[in-house]
C-alpha positions as CSV (number, residue, x, y, z in Angstrom):
1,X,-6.2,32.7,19.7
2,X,-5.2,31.1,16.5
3,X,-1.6,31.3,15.5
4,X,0.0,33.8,13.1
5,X,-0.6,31.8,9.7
6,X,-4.4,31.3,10.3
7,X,-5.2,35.4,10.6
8,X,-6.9,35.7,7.6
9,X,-10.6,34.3,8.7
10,X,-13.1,32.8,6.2
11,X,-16.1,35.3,5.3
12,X,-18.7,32.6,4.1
13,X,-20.3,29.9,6.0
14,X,-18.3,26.4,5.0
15,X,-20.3,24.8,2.1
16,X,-20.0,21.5,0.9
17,X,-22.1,22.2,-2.1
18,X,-20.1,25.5,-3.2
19,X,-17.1,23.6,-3.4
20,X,-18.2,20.8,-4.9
21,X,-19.7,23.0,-8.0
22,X,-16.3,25.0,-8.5
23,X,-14.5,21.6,-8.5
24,X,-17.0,20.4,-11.1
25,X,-16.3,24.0,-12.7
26,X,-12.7,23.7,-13.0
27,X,-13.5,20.0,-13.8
28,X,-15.3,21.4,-17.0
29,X,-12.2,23.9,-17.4
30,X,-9.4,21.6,-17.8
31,X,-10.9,19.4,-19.9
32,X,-11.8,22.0,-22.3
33,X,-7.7,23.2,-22.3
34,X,-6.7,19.7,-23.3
35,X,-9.4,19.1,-26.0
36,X,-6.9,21.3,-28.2
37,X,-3.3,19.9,-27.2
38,X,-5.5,16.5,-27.8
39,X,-6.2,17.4,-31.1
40,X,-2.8,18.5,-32.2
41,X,-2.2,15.5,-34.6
42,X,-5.6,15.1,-35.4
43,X,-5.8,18.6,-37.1
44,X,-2.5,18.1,-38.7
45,X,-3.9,15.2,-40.1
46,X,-7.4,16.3,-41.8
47,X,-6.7,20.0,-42.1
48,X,-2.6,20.2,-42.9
49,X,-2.2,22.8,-40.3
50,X,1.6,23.0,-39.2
51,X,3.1,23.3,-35.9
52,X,3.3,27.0,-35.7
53,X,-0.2,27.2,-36.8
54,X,-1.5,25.2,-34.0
55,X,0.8,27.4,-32.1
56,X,-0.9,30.3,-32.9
57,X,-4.3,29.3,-31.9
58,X,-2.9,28.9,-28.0
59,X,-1.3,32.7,-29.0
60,X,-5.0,33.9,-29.6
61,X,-6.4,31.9,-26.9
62,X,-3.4,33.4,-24.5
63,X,-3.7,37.0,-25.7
64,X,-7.4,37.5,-25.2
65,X,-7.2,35.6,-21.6
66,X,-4.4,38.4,-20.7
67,X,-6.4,41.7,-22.3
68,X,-9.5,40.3,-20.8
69,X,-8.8,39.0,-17.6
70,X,-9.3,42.2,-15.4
71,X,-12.3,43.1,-17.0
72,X,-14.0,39.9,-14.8
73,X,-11.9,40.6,-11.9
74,X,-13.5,44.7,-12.2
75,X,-16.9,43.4,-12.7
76,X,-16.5,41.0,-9.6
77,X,-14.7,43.9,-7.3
78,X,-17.2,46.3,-8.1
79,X,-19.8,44.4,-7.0
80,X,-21.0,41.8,-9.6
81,X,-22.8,38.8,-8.3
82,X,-19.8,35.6,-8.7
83,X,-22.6,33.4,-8.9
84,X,-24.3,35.1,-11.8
85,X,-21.3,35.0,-13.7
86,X,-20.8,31.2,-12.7
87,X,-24.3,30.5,-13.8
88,X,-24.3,32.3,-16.8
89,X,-20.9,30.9,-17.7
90,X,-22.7,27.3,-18.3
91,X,-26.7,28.3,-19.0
92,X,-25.8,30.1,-22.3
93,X,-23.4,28.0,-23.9
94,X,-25.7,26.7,-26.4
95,X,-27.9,29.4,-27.0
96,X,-26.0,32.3,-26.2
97,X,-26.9,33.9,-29.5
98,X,-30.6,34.2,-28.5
99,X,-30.4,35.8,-25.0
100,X,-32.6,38.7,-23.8
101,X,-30.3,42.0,-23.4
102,X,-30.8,43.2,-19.9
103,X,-28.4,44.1,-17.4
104,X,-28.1,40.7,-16.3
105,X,-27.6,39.0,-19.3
106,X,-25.3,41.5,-20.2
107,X,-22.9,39.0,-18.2
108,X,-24.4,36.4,-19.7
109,X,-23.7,37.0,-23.6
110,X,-19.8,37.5,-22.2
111,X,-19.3,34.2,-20.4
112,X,-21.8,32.0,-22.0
113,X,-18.9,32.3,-25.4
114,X,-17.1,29.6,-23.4
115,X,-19.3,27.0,-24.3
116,X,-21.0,28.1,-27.6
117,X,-17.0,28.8,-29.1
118,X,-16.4,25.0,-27.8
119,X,-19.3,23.9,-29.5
120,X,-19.1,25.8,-32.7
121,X,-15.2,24.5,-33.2
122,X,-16.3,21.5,-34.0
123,X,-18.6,22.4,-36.9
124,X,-15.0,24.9,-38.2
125,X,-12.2,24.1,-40.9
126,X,-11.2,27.3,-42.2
127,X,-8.3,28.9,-39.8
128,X,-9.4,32.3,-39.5
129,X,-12.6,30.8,-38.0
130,X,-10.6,28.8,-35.4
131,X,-8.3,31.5,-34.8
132,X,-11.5,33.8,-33.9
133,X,-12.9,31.0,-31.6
134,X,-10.0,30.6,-30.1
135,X,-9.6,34.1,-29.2
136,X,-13.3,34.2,-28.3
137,X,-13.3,31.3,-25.8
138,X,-9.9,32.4,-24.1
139,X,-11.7,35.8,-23.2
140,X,-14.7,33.8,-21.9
141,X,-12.2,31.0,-19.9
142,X,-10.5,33.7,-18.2
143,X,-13.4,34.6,-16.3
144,X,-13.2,31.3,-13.9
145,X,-10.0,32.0,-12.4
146,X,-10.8,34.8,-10.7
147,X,-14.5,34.5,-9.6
148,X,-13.3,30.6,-8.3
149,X,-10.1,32.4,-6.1
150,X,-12.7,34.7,-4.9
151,X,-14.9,32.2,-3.1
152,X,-11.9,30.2,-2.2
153,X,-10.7,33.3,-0.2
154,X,-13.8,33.7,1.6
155,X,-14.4,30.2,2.3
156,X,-10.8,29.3,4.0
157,X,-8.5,30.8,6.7
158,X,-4.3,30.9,6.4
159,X,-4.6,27.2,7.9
160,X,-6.4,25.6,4.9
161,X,-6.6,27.4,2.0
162,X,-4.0,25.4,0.0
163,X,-5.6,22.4,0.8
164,X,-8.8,23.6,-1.0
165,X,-6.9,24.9,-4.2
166,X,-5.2,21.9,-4.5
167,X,-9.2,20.1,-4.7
168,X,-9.8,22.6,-7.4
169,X,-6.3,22.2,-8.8
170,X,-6.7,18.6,-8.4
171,X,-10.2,18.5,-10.3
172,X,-9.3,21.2,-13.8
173,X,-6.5,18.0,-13.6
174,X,-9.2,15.3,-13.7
175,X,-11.2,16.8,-16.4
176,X,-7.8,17.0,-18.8
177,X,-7.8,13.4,-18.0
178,X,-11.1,12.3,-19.0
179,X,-10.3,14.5,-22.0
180,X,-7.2,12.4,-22.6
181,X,-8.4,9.1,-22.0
182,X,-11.2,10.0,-24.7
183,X,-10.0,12.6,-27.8
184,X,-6.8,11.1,-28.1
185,X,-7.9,7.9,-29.0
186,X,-10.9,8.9,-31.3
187,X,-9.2,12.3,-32.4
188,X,-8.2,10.4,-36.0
189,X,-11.0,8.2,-36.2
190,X,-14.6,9.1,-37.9
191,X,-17.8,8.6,-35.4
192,X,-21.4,9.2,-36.6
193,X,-19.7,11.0,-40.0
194,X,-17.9,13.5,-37.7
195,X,-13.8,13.1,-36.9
196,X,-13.5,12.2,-33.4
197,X,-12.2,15.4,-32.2
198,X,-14.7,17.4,-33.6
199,X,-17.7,15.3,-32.0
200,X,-15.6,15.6,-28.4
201,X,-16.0,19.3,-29.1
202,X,-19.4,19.1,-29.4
203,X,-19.9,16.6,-26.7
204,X,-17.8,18.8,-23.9
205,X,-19.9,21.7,-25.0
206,X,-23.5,20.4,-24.8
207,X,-22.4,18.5,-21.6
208,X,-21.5,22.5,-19.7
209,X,-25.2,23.0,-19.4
210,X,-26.0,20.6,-17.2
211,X,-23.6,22.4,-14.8
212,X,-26.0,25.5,-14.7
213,X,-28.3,23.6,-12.1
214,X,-25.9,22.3,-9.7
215,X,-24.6,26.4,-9.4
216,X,-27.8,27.7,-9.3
217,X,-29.0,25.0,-6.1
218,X,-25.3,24.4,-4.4
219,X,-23.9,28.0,-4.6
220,X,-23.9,30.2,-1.8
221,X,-22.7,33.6,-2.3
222,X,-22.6,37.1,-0.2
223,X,-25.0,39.5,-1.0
224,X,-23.1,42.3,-3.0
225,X,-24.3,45.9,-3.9
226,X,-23.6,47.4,-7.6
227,X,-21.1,49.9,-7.7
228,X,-20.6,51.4,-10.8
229,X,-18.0,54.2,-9.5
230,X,-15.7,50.9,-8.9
231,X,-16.1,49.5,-12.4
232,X,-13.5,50.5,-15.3
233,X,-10.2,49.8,-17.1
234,X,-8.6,53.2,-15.4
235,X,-9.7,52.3,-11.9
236,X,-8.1,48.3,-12.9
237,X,-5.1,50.1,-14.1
238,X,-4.8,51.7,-10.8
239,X,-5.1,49.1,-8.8
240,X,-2.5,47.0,-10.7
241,X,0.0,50.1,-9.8
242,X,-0.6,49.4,-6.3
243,X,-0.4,45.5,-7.1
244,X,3.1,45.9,-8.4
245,X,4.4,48.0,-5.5
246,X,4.1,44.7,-3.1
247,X,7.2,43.1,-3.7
248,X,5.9,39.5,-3.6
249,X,3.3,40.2,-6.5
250,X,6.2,41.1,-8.4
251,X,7.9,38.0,-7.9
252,X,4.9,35.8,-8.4
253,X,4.5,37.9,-12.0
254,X,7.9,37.4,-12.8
255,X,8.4,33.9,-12.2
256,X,4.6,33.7,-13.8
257,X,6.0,34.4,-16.8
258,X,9.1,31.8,-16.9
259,X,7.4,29.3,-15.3
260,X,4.3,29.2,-17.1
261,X,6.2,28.3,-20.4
262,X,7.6,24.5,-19.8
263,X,3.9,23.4,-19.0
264,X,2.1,25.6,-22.3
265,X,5.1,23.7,-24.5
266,X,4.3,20.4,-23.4
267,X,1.4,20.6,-25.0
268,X,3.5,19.1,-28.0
269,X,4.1,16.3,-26.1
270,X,1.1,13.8,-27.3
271,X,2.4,14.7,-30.7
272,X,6.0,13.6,-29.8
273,X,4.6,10.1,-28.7
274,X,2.6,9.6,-31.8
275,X,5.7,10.4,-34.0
276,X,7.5,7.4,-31.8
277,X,4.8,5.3,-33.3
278,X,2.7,4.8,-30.0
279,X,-0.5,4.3,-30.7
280,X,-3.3,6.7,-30.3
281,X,-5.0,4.7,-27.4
282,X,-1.6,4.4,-25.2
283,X,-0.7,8.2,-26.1
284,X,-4.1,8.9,-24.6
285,X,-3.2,6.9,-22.0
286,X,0.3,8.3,-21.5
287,X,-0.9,12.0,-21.1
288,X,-4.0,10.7,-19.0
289,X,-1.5,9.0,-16.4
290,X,0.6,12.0,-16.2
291,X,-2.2,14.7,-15.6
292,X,-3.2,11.8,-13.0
293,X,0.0,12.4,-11.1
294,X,-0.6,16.4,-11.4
295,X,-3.6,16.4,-10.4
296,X,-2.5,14.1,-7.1
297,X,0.7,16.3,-7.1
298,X,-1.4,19.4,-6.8
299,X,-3.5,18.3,-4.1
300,X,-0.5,17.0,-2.1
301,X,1.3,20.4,-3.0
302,X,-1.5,22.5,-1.1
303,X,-1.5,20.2,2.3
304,X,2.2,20.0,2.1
305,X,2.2,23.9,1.7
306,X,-0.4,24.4,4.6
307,X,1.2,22.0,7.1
308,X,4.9,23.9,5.8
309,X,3.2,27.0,7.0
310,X,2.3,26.1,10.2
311,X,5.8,25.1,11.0
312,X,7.1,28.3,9.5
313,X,4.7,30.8,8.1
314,X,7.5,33.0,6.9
315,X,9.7,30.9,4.6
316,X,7.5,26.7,4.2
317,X,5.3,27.8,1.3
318,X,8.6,29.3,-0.4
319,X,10.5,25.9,0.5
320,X,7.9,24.0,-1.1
321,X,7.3,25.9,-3.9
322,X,11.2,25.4,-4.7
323,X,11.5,21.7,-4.0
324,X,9.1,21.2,-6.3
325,X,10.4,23.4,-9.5
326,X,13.8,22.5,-9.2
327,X,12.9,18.5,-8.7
328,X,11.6,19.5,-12.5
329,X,14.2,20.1,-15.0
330,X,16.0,16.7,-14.4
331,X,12.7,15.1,-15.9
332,X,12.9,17.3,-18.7
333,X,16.1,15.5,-19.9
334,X,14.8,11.9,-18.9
335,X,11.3,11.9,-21.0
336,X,12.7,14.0,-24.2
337,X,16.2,13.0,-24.5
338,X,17.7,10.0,-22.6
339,X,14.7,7.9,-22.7
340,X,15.3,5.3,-26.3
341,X,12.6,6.8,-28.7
342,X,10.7,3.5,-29.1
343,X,7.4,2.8,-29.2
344,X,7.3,0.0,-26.6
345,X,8.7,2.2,-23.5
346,X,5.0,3.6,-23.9
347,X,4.2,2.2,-20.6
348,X,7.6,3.7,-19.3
349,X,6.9,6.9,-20.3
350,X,3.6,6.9,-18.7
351,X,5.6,5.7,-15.4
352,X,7.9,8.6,-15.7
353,X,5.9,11.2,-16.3
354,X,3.4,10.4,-13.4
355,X,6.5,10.5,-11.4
356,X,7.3,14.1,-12.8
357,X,3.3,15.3,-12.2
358,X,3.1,14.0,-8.4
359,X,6.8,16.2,-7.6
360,X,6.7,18.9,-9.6
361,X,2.9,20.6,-9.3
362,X,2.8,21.8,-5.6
363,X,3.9,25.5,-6.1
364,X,0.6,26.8,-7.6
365,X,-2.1,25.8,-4.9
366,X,0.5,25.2,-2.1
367,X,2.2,28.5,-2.5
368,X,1.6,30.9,-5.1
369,X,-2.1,31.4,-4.2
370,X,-2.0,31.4,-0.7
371,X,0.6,33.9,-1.2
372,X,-2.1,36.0,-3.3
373,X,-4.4,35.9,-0.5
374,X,-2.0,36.6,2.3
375,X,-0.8,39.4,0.6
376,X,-3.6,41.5,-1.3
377,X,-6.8,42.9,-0.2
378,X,-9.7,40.7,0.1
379,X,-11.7,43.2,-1.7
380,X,-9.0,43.2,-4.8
381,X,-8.6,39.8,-4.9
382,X,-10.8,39.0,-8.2
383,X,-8.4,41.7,-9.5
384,X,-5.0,40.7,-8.5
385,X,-5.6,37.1,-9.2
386,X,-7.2,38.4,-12.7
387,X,-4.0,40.6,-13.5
388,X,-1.6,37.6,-12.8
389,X,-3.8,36.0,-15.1
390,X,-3.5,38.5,-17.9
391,X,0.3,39.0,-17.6
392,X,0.9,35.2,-17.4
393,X,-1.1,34.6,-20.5
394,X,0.2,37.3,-22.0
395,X,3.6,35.7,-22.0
396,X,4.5,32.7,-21.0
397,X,1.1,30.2,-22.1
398,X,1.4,32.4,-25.2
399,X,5.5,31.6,-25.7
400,X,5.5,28.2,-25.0
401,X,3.7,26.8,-27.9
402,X,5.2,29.0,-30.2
403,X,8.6,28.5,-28.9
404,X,8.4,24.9,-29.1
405,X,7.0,25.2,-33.5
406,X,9.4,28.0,-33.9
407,X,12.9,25.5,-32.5
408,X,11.4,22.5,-34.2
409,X,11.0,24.1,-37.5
410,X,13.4,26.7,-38.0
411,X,16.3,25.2,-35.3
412,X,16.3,21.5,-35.6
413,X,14.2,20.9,-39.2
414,X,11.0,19.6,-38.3
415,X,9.1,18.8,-41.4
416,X,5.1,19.2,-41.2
417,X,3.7,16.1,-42.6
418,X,-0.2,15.7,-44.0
419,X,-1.3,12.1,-43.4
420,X,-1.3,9.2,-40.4
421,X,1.8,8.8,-38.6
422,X,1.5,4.9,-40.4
423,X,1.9,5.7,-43.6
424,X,5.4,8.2,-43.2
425,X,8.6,6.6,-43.9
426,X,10.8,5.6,-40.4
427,X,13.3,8.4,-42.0
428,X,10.6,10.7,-41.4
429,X,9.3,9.7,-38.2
430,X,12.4,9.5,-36.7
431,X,13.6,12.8,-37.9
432,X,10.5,14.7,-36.8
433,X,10.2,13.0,-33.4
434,X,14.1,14.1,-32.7
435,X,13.3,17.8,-33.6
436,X,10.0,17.7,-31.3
437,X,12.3,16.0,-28.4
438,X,14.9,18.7,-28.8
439,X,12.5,21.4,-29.4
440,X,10.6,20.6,-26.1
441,X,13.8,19.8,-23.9
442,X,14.8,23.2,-24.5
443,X,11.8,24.8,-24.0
444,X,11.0,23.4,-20.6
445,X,14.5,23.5,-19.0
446,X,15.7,27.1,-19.9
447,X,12.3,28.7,-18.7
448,X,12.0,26.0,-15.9
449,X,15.8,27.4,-14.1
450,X,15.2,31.2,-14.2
451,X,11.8,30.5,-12.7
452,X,13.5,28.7,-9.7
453,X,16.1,31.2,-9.3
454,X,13.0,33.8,-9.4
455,X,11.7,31.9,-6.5
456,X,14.2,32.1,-4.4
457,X,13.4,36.0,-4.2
458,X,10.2,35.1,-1.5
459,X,12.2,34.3,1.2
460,X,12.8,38.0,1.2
461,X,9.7,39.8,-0.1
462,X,6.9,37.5,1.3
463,X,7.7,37.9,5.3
464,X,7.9,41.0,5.1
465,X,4.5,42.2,2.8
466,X,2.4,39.1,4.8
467,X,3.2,40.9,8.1
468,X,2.2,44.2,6.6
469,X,-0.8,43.3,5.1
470,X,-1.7,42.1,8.7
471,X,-1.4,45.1,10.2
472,X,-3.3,46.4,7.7
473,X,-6.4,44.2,8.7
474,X,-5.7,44.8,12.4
475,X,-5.9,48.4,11.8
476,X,-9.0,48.3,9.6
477,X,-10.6,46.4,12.0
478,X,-9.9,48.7,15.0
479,X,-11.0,51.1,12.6
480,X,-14.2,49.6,12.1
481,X,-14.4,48.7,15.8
482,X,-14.2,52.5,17.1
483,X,-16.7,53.6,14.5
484,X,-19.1,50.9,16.0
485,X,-18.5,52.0,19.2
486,X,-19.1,55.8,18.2
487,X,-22.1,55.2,16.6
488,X,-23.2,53.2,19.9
489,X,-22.9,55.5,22.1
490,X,-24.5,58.3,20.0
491,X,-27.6,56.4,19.9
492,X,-27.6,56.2,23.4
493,X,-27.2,60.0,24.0
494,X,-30.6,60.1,21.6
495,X,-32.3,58.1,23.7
496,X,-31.0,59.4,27.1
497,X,-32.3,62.9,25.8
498,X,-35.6,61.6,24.4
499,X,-36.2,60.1,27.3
């Protein structure tokens, strides 16, 4: 009999080969969200676009993930095949303009903008064509999240499920890697006519179709029936009404929203080190080392979470989820403020920072989505995990960008600058790399402290809805069980008569 915090039981057969194409998936994913934080500089540089401009293209990208979001997780509830949309995600990146309108490819035109928006930014100056791409591919991205936490639900029980998000957290981590180690260092420089950051664009793009075939052999999915009474925005509405009355969603939303912010506004952060003169190669480096120790940090997160759960499965995921967003804010301080802004302490940066990743990213696979899981439905979950999506985006991957252009500019005096780093004054340098430290200190540690203290809510709300929602299964499944048994014995009855 399996202890109380392994009740939930896995619905698909283990598969080596599912898992290993959403890893690569969310591989694919993260290193498409850094090609733009990568490029920050870059685009400053050729197209004189200020911080609040490159600001507003993560707003775009943020709002159509949030109005968008439960759309996938409606199509995916109602009885849309995951591994179509995976599939299709990948297949029609580069051609998605030319697809045969079926039913089928229906899904396909939707997702397949991922890839073809990715591709067709790097052939874009103007900014209202950027802003539309943006906005574009954010509606298609926000299709992974759901359909991926689907799977992962039905392939794990209580007992391991955070050690398999923190693979897939671990793996979007190594794709913004390679996509550090890469852009950054080419992002100024002109390859094959082509700035650097436009041909990683293209690159990144044409690469996403080779995915297709390792989904379309490795994936395993459930067979699923099409239920078109299930599908549409008043039914998702509904549901998200129900969502809210759980008191844990709530407190996963709220501290969503805070907590979300700090990690969107670091995305100024190369930018800060190539204002301290680093070079492109070790800012590259820099950010590459630090989503090194996130990615290691994740994974560690969702076995620390797990084996926290065995030992108590009403308050260890809670604990680790605040030991690790409180051990936060004091490295806020250390990287933006008290470290000397030189450009030799490159390597010390890097040092810190990996520091920072490996304590400081175990909440989201060692907690928050085992919480999900523990606490929703399995047949909502595409919906639940696509409405924390949507109200996350909506606010705090949308603020923190923004935030961090609006205090540089407006608070501290950050002054946009078209040309290399090299050729500024010191004056300048100086003065814009003080506003960008300031700018992100404040931005990370004000958000980072009212989402631990919105943590700290779960050792009250999560006991109590896990043990609910297991009575809830229990009774479905004596439910279920009586209605087998009913339907036995009236086929008996038939044949006792007939015979």
């Amino acid at each position: 009999m399996q202890h109380e915090a392994g009740y939930r039981e896995a619905r698909l057969p283990a598969s080596d080969g599912t898992l290993a194409a959403l890893v690569l998936l969310s591989a694919l994913k993260g290193a498409d969200f850094q090609l733009l934080p990568s490029s920050f500089r870059a685009m400053e540089h050729e197209l004189s676009m200020r911080p609040d401009l490159l600001g507003l293209m993560a707003l775009c990208q943020g709002v159509a993930c949030a109005v968008t979001g439960p759309l996938w997780g409606n199509l995916v509830d109602a009885g849309c095949s995951r591994k179509l949309l995976l599939k299709a995600c990948r297949a029609t990146q580069l051609h998605g303009f030319h697809t045969q309108y079926h039913w089928g490819s229906t899904f396909q035109v939707g997702t397949g903008l991922w890839g073809l928006c990715t591709f067709l930014l790097a052939f874009t100056s103007e900014l209202w064509a950027m802003l539309i791409l943006r906005t574009l591919n954010g509606a298609a991205l926000s299709m992974l999240l759901p359909v991926v936490q689907s799977f992962i639900a039905d392939l794990t029980t209580s007992d391991d499920v955070g050690q398999v998000c923190g693979k897939v957290y671990c793996a979007a981590n190594f794709g913004q890697v390679l996509a550090c180690l890469i852009v950054v260092p080419i992002s100024e420089h002109y390859i094959l006519g082509f700035m650097g950051w436009r041909l990683a664009l293209a690159v990144v793009g044409a690469l996403s179709l080779l995915v297709v075939l390792l989904v379309e052999v490795a994936v395993e999915d459930l067979p699923t029936t099409w239920d078109p009474k299930r599908f549409g925005l008043l039914r998702e509405f509904k549901k998200l009404g129900q969502f809210l009355r759980i008191g844990t969603f709530r407190v996963i939303i709220l501290q969503g929203v805070f907590g979300t912010i700090p990690g969107a506004a670091q995305t100024f952060t190369t930018m800060y080190f190539q204002y301290l003169s680093i070079n492109n190669h070790m800012c590259g480096l820099i950010t590459a080392i630090r989503t090194v120790g996130e990615g290691i940090g994740g994974a560690l997160g969702g076995y620390l979470g797990d084996k926290a759960n065995a030992v108590s499965p009403r308050y260890g995921r809670t604990c680790v989820a605040m030991l690790s967003v409180t051990a936060s804010t004091p490295f806020f301080y250390i990287v933006y403020m008290a470290i000397p802004r030189e450009a030799s302490l490159g390597l010390f940066f890097a040092g810190v920072l990996f520091t920072a990743g490996l304590l400081t990213c175990w909440e989201v696979p060692g907690c928050l989505q085992p919480m999900v899981m523990d606490i929703v439905p399995r047949r909502h979950l595409s919906s639940a995990f696509s409405w924390d999506v949507a109200i996350v985006f909506a606010s705090g991957n949308t603020m923190g960008p923004l935030l961090v252009g609006f205090v540089a500019q407006d608070v501290f005096g950050y002054h946009q600058m078209r040309g290399s780093v090299a050729d500024m004054s010191k004056e300048v340098r100086e003065h814009n790399a003080s506003a960008l430290g300031k700018a992100l200190f404040w931005s990370c540690l004000v958000p980072s402290l009212l989402c631990a203290a919105n943590f700290a809510l779960l050792f009250w709300t999560y006991p109590a809805d896990k043990e609910r929602h297991k009575e809830e299964l229990e009774a479905e499944k004596a439910d279920r069980d009586s209605h087998e048994a009913a339907w036995l014995l009236k086929d008996e009855g038939k044949l006792e008569c007939h015979a």
